[in-house]
N, C-alpha and C positions, 0 to 999 in steps of 0.2 A: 443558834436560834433559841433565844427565852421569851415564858411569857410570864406579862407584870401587868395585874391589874384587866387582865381580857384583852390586853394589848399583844401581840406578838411583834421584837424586837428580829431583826435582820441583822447579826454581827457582818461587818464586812472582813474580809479574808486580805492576811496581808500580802502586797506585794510580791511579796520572796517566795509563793508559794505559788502563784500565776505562771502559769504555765507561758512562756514567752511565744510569738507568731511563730508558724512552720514557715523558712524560708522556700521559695518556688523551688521547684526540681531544675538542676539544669544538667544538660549534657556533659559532666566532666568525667569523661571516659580516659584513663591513662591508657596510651599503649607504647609501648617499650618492649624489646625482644627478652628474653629471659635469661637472665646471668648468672643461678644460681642452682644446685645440683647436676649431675650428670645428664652432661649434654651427648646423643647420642652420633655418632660420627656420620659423614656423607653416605658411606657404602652401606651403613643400615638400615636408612631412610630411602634409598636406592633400591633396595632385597622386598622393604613392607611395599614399595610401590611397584614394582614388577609383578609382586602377586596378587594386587589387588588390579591392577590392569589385568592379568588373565583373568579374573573373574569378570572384571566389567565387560571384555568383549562378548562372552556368554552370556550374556545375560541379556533381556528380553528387552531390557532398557535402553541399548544401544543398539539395536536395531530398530526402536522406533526412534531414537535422536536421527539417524538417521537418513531415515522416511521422511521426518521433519523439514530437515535442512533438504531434500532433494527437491520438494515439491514447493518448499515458500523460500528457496533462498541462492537458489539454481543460479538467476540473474541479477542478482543482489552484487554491488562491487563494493570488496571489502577487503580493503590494504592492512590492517591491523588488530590486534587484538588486543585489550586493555583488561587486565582482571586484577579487580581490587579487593580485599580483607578474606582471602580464601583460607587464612590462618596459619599456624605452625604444624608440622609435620610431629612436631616432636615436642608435645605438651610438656607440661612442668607434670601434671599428675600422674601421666602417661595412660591416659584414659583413652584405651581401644575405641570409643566410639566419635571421639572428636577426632583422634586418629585420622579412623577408615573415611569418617565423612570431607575432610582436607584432599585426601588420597582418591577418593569418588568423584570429588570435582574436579581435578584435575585430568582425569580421565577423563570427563564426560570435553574437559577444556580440548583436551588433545583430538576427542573426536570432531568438535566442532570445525578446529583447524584444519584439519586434513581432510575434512570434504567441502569448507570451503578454499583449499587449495588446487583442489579439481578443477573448479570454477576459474578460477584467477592465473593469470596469465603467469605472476612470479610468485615466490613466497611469500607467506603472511609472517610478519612477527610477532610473537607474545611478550609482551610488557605487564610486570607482575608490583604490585604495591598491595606491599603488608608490612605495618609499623613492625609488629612481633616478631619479622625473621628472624633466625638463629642464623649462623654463621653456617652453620649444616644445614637449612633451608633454602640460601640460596645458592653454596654449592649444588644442590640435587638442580635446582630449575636452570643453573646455568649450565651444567652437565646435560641436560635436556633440550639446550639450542635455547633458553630464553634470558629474558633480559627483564633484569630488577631496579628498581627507581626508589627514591625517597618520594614519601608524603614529603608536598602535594603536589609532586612533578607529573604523577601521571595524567589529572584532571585535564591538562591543556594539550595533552595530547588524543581528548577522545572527540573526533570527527562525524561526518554523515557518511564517512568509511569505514566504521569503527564497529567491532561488537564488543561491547561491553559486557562482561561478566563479573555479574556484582552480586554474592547469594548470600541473604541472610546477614543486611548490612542495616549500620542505624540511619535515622531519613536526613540528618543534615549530610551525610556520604553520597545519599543517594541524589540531593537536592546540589550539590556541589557534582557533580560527575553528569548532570542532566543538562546544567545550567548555562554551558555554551552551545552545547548544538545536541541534537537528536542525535547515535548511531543508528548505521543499519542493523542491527540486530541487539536486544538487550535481553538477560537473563538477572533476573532476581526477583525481590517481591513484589508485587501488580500491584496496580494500582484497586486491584479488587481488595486488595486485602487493606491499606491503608486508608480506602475511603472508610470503610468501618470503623477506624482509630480515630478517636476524639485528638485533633493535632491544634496546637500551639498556633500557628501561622496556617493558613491553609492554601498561600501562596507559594512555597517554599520547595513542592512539588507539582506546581500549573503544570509544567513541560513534561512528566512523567501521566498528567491527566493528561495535556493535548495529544500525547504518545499511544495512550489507550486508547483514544480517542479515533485515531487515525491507523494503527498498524492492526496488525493479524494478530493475535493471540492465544497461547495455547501452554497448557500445564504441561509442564516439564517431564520428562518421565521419571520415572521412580528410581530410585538404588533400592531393590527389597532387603538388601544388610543393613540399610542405616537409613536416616532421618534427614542425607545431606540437601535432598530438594523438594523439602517439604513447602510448603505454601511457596512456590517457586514456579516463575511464569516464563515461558519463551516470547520475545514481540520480533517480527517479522515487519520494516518497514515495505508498503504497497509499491510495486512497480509503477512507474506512468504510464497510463496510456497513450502508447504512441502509435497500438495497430490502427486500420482503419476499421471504418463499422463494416460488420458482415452483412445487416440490412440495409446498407445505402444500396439505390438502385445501381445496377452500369447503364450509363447513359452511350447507346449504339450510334454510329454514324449514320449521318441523314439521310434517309434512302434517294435517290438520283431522281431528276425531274423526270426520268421515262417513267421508273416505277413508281412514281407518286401519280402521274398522269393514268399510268395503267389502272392504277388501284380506282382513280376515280370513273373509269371508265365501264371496266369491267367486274368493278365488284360493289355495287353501290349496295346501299343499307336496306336493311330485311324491312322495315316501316317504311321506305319509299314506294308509292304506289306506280304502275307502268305510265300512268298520266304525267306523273311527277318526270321520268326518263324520257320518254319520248318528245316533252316539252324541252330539257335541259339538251337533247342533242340537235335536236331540232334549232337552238339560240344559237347552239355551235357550228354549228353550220350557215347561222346567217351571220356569224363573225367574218368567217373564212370566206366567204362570198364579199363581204363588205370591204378586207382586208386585199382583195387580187384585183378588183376594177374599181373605178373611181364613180361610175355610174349608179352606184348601189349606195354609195352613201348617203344618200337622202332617205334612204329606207328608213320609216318610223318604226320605231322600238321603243319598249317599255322600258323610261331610265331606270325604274328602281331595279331592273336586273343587270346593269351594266355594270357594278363592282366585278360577278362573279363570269362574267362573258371577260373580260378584261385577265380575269386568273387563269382562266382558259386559256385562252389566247398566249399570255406569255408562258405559262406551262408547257404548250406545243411548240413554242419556238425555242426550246432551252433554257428559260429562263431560270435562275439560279433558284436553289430552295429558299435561300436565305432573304430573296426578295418577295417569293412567294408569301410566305409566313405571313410574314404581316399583314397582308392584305385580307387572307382568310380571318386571322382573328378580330382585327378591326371590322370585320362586318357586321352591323346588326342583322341579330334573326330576324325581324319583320321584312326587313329588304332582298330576304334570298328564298329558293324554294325550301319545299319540308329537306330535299337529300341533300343540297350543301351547306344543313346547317351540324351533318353529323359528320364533314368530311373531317377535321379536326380531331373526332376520336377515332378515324382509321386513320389518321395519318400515328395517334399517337399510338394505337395496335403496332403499327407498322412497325416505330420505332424499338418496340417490345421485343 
């Protein structure tokens, strides 16, 4: 920048010096097993993992995985186990803490198995995918009763009888292992922790939202030696409800025309006046009178009482309940006295 004349001049900067655009980030993650320095053999990786399983059972952490699985996962059916990028046993650096924490989830793997094998009528098998294995990784997990796959064979094998164990993975793993069906149970990073991540696609994990959405969830318990289940979530998919409601009524069988008749006889309602009674037995009686000679029939009555002279009547001869009924409800309150306008709520006391 010169200046000439009270003018100031802008030299422009040449090309070759411009700094060229920053290409987008993208996912190119290499994983390949490890080919180069001493690799340490099955039985070593065997000895680190026997002693880190005695520590895990002591510890405060698997007894509440425990707790966990007893109480949300009891009646959960679950034929398999899929556990994806749990890592190598036997780093390249040989760094103790990536180590222990390999070695921590496989414990806490093993305890999941064997209480949900309580549950389930046969065995569960564990299916393991990790691009990294050594040759000495998966002698240890097949020495262990499990079984190893190449990426990306385990994906199509994870069902809605599946627990997935996936900790501490990148989200297109997680977005590929979600993306044909929900498991019953998934362990890795929630969806609490990725909605905070400003993401590329935000589609990519719908089914891991719908999954929070819908299951149980609860943070994982700790390994207090290491880092292994840090921002690390258990989901518990919900049982159906298929008990029945504890508040629906039971609906009691219908009490018998004698004791609907008794009820109306001998227990009429606390607001019926004696006028009201003596009137109602008094009609019953000129039924019964009208019903045994033919002379009587010309006796004038009041039509508007005849629906419930009529109820009477076949009440006392056996009549079914079920014939009964309707006649009582069909009746308008202006056409009956005050007391059989409340036989409907003893009858439905009764039913109670």
């Amino acid at each position: 920048m010169a200046v000439d004349g009270g003018w100031t001049h802008v030299k422009r900067k040449s090309r070759r010096s411009a700094s060229s655009p920053s290409k987008p980030a993208t996912a190119t993650h290499t994983f390949a097993p490890r080919t180069t320095g001493v690799l340490r053999p099955p039985e070593a990786l065997r000895a680190d993992h026997d002693r880190i399983h005695a520590q895990w059972l002591a510890s405060p952490a698997h007894e509440a995985l425990i707790q966990l699985v007893d109480e949300h996962a009891k009646d959960l059916r679950v034929c398999r186990v899929v556990c994806l990028g749990i890592g190598t046993f036997d780093p390249d650096d040989g760094a103790w803490e990536a180590k222990r924490a390999a070695h921590a989830q496989l414990c806490a793997l093993s305890t999941l198995t064997s209480q949900l094998q309580r549950y389930s009528k046969g065995s569960i098998e564990c299916i393991f995918q990790e691009p990294i294995f050594t040759h000495s990784d998966e002698s240890l997990l097949r020495a262990l009763g499990h079984r190893v796959v190449a990426s990306p064979a385990a994906y199509e094998l994870i069902d809605d009888a599946t627990l997935l164990f996936a900790v501490h993975l990148y989200r297109p793993i997680y977005a590929a292992a979600l993306k044909s069906s929900l498991p019953a149970i998934f362990v890795g990073t929630g969806w609490d922790v990725w909605d905070t991540v400003m993401m590329e696609k935000s589609s990519d994990l719908e089914n891991m939202k719908k999954m929070d959405e819908i299951y149980t969830r609860h943070a994982f318990p700790q390994d207090a030696a290491s880092t292994a289940f840090s921002s690390t979530s258990i989901y518990f998919r919900p049982l159906p409800d298929s008990a029945p409601l504890e508040s629906a009524p039971q609906v009691a069988r219908p009490p018998s025309p004698e004791a609907s008749l008794k009820n109306k006889t001998d227990n009429p309602p606390q607001q019926s006046t004696a006028k009201d009674t003596t009137s109602k037995r008094n009609s019953a009686a000129q039924v019964s009178a009208a019903a045994s000679t033919d002379k009587h029939a010309d006796t004038p009555r009041d039509k508007s009482e005849e629906p419930d002279e009529c109820a009477d009547d076949k009440a006392g001869h056996g009549m079914s309940n079920e014939a009964k009924e309707p006649r009582l409800k069909g009746t308008r309150a202006r056409d009956k006295p005050n007391n059989e306008q409340d036989i409907p709520s003893e009858e439905k006391q009764g039913r109670k």
